[in-house]
Each structure stands twice: as structure tokens, then as C-alpha cells.
C-alpha atoms as a printed R data frame, in Angstrom:
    type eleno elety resid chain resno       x       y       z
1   ATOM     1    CA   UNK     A     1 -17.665  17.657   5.503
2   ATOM     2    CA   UNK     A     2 -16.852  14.543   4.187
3   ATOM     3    CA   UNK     A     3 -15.484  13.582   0.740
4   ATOM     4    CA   UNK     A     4 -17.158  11.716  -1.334
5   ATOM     5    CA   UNK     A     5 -14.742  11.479  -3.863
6   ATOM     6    CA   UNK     A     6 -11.573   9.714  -2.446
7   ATOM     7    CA   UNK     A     7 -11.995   6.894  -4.387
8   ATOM     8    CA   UNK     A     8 -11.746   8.734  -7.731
9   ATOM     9    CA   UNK     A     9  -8.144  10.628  -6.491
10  ATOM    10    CA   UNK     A    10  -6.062   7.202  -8.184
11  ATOM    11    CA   UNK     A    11  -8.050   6.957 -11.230
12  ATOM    12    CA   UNK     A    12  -7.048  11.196 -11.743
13  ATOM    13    CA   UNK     A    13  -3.596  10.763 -10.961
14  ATOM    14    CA   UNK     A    14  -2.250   7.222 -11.616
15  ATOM    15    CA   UNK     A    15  -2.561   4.562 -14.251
16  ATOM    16    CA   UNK     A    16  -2.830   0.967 -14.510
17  ATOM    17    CA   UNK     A    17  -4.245  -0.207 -11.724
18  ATOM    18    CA   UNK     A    18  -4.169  -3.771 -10.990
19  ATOM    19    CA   UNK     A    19  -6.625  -3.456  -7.674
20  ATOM    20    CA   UNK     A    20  -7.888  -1.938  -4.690
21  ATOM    21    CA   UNK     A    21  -7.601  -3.195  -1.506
22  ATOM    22    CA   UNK     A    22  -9.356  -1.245   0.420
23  ATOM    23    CA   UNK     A    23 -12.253   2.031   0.225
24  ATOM    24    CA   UNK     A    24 -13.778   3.810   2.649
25  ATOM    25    CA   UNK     A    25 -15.560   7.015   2.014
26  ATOM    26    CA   UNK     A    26 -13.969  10.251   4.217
27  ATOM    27    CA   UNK     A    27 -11.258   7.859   5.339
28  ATOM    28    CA   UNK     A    28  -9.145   7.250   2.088
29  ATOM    29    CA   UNK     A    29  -8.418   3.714   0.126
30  ATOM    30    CA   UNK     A    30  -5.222   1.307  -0.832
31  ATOM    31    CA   UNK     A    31  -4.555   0.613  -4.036
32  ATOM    32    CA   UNK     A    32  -2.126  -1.521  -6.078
33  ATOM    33    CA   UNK     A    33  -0.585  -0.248  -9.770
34  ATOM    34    CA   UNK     A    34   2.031  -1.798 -11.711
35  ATOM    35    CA   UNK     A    35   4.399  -0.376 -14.044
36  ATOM    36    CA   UNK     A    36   7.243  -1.344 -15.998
37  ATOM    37    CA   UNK     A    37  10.679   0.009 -15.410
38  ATOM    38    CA   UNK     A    38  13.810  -0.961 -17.687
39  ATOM    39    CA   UNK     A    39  11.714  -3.625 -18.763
40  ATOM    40    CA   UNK     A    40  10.519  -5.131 -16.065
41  ATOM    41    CA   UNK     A    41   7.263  -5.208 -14.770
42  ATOM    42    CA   UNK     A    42   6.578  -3.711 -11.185
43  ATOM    43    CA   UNK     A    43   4.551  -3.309  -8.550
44  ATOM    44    CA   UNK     A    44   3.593   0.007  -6.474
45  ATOM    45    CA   UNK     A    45   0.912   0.434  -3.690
46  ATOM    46    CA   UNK     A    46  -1.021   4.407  -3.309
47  ATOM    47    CA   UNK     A    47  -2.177   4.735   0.245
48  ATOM    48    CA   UNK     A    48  -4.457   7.689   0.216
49  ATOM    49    CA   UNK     A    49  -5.564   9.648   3.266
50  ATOM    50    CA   UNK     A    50  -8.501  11.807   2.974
51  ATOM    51    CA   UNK     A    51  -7.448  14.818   5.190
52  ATOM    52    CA   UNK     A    52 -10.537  16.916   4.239
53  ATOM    53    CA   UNK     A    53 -12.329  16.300   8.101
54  ATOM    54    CA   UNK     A    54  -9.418  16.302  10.129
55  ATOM    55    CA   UNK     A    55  -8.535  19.865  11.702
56  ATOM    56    CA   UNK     A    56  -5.278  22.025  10.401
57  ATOM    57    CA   UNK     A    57  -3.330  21.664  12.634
58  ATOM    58    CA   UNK     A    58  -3.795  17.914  12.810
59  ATOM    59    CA   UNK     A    59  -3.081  18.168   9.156
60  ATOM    60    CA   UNK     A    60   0.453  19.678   9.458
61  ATOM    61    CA   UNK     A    61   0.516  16.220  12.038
62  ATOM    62    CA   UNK     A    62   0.024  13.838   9.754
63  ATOM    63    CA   UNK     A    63   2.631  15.198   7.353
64  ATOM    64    CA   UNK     A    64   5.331  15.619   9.746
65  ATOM    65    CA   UNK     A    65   4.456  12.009  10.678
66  ATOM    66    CA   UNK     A    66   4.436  11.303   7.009
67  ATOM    67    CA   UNK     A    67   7.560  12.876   6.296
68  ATOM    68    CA   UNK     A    68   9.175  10.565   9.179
69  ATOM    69    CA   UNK     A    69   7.946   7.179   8.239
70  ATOM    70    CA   UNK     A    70   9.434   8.053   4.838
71  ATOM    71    CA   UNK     A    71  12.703   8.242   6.041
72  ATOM    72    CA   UNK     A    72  12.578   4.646   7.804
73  ATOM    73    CA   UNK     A    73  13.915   1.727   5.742
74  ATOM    74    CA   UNK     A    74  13.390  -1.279   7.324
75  ATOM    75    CA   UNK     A    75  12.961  -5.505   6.130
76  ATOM    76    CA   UNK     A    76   9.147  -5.892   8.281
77  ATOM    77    CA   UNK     A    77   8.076  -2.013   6.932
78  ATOM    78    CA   UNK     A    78   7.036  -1.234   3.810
79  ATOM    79    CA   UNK     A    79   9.165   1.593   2.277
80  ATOM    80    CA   UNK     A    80   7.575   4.621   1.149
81  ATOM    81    CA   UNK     A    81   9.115   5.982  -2.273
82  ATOM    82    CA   UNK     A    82   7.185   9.176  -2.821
83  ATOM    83    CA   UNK     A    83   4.448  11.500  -1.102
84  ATOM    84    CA   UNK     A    84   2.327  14.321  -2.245
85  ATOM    85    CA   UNK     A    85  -0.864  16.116  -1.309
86  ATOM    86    CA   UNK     A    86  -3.776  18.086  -2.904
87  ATOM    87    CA   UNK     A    87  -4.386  20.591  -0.110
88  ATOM    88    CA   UNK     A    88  -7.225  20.607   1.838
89  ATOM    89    CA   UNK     A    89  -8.145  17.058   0.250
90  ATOM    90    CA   UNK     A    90  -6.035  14.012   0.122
91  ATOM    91    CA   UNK     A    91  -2.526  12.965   1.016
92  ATOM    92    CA   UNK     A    92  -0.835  10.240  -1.296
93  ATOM    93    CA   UNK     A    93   1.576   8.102  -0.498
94  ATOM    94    CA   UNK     A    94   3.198   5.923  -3.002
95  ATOM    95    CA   UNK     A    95   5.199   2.944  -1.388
96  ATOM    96    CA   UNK     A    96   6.246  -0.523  -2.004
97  ATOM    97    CA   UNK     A    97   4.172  -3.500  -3.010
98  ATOM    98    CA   UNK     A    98   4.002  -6.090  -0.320
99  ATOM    99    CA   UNK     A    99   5.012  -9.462  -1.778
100 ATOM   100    CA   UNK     A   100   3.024 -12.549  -0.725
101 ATOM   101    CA   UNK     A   101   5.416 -14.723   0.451
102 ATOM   102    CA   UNK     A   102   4.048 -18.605   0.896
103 ATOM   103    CA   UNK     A   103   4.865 -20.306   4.108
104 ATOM   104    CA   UNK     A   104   8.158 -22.135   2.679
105 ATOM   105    CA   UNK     A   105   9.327 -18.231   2.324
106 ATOM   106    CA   UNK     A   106   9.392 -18.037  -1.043
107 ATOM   107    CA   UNK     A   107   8.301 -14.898  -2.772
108 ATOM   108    CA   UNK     A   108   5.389 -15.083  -5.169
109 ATOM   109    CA   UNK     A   109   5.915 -12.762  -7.907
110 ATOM   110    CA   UNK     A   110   3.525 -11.998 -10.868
111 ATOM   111    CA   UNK     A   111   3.394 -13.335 -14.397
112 ATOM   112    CA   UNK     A   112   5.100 -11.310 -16.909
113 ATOM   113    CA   UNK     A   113   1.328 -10.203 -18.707
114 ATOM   114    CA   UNK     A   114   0.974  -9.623 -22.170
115 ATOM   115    CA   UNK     A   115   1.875  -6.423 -24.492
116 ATOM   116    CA   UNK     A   116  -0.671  -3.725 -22.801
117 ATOM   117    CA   UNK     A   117  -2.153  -6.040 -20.517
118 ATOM   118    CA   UNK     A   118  -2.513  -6.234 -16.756
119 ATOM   119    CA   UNK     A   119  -1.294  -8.452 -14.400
120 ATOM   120    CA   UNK     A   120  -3.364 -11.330 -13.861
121 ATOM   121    CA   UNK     A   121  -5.196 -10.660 -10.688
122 ATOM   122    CA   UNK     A   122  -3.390 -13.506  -8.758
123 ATOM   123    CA   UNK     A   123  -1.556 -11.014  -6.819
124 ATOM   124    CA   UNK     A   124  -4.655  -9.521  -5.109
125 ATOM   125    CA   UNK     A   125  -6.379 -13.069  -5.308
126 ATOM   126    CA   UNK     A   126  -3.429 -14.390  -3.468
127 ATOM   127    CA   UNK     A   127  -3.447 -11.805  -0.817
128 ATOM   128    CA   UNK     A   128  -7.153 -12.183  -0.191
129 ATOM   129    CA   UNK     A   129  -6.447 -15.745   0.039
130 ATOM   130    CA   UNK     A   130  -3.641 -15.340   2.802
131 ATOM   131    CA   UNK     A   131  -5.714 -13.116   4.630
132 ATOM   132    CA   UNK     A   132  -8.623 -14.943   5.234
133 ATOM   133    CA   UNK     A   133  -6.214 -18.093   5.625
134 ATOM   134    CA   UNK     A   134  -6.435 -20.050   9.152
135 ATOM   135    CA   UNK     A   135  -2.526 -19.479  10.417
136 ATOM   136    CA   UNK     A   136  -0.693 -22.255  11.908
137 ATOM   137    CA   UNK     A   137   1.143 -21.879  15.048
138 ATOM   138    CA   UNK     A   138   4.215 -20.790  13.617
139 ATOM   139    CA   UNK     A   139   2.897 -18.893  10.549
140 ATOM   140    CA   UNK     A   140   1.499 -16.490  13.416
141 ATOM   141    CA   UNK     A   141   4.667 -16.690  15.948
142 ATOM   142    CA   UNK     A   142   6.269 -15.143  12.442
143 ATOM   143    CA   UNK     A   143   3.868 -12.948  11.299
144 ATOM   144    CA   UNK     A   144   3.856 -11.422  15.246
145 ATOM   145    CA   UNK     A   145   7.910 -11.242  15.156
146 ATOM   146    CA   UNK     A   146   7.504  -9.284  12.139
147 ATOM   147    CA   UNK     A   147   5.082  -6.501  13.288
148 ATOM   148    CA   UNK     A   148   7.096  -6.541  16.415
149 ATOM   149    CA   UNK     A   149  10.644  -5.898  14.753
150 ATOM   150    CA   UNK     A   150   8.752  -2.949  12.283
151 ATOM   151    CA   UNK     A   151   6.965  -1.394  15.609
152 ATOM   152    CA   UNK     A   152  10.704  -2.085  17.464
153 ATOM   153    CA   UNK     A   153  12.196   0.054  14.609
154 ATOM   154    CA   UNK     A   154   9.630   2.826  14.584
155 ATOM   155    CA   UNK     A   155  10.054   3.618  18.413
């Protein structure tokens, strides 16, 4: 049976979110948080698997293949930082923020926001933007070597 309450799992367990990025019901959903650490404000993305339909032994799969990726550091892969489960339910995976970075290759971070507030929503404006950009020749020649080097390093 399908869950129908993935999309709740953040809101339990994490604060501040800044937005999600993607939802599906029975599949899981991608979500971006920030916090601040020694002052600073940062960034944090929950990936979160709903394992509820898949079989048990397929579960014990996925967190052996889990438990792999979170050992991989590499530049074109986003690094995972922490995982945890609620059995039977949902897997979450807390990993890096992927920075925007503008085609002269600097980094877009956000604005400092104000005491209690959130970050302005620039950061998932900009990434909507980027996504549903048109890509010039060599914007996608890069984005391409990228994927390759992070799929290079995984096998």
C-alpha cells in the first residue's frame, strides 16, 4: 500500500524549510532547509525515499546502496552527510545543498536573512530558473562532463 503521508515526514522531523523541490506520493520528495552553524547561515537538502511498497529484501538494497553512496566524496556528486530510516516507511537522507552556479562559474549564495527569518526564496527561484533555462552549446558540453565525471566515479 502506498503512503500517503511522505510529504509530512520533513515537516515531523526537520525545521526551517526554505522549499521543496520535488513530491510525489508513494515515491518520496526533495527538500531544501537551512540552518545556521557558528554563525553562518547554511544550506542542507532531505531526499526522502518512501520504502513502504518496495519488497524487504529490496529494502535491505537500497540501504546497502545508501550506505555506499555515502561513503563517495566527489566535486560533480553531491555529498551525503547523514542517513536514517523509520522502518517500514521512509529512508532520509540528509546531503549537501547544490549551489547554483551562473555560467561565468561563480557561485550564487543566499542573502544573509533577517533575525528568525528565512532565506529569501531566490535560491529555489534561481534553480527553477536554470532548469527551465535554454542551455548553450557549452553550458551543456559542461553540464554532460559533469554527470559523466560523478557516474565515472561511482563505477
Amino acid at each position: 500500500m502506498k503512503s500517503k503521508q511522505s510529504h509530512l515526514y520533513t515537516a515531523q522531523y526537520y525545521q526551517n524549510n526554505i522549499e521543496n523541490l520535488y513530491y510525489e506520493s508513494g515515491d518520496g520528495e526533495i527538500s531544501i532547509f537551512q540552518e545556521y552553524i557558528d554563525n553562518e547561515l547554511e544550506l542542507y537538502m532531505v531526499i526522502c525515499i518512501d520504502i513502504s511498497t518496495l519488497f524487504k529484501e529490496k529494502r535491505g538494497k537500497a540501504f546497502d546502496l545508501i550506505e555506499k553512496l555515502s561513503k563517495i566524496k566527489d566535486e560533480n556528486l553531491v555529498e551525503i552527510f547523514n542517513w536514517w530510516y523509520i522502518e517500514d516507511q521512509v529512508i532520509f537522507i540528509e546531503a549537501e545543498a547544490p549551489v547554483y552556479q551562473n555560467p561565468s562559474g561563480l557561485e550564487e549564495k543566499p542573502q544573509k536573512p533577517p533575525p528568525g527569518g528565512k532565506v529569501p526564496s531566490e535560491v529555489s527561484k534561481s534553480w527553477k530558473t536554470y532548469c527551465k533555462k535554454k542551455f548553450s552549446e557549452e553550458e551543456l558540453f559542461d553540464i554532460i562532463k559533469r554527470v559523466s565525471k560523478g557516474l565515472g566515479t561511482l563505477h
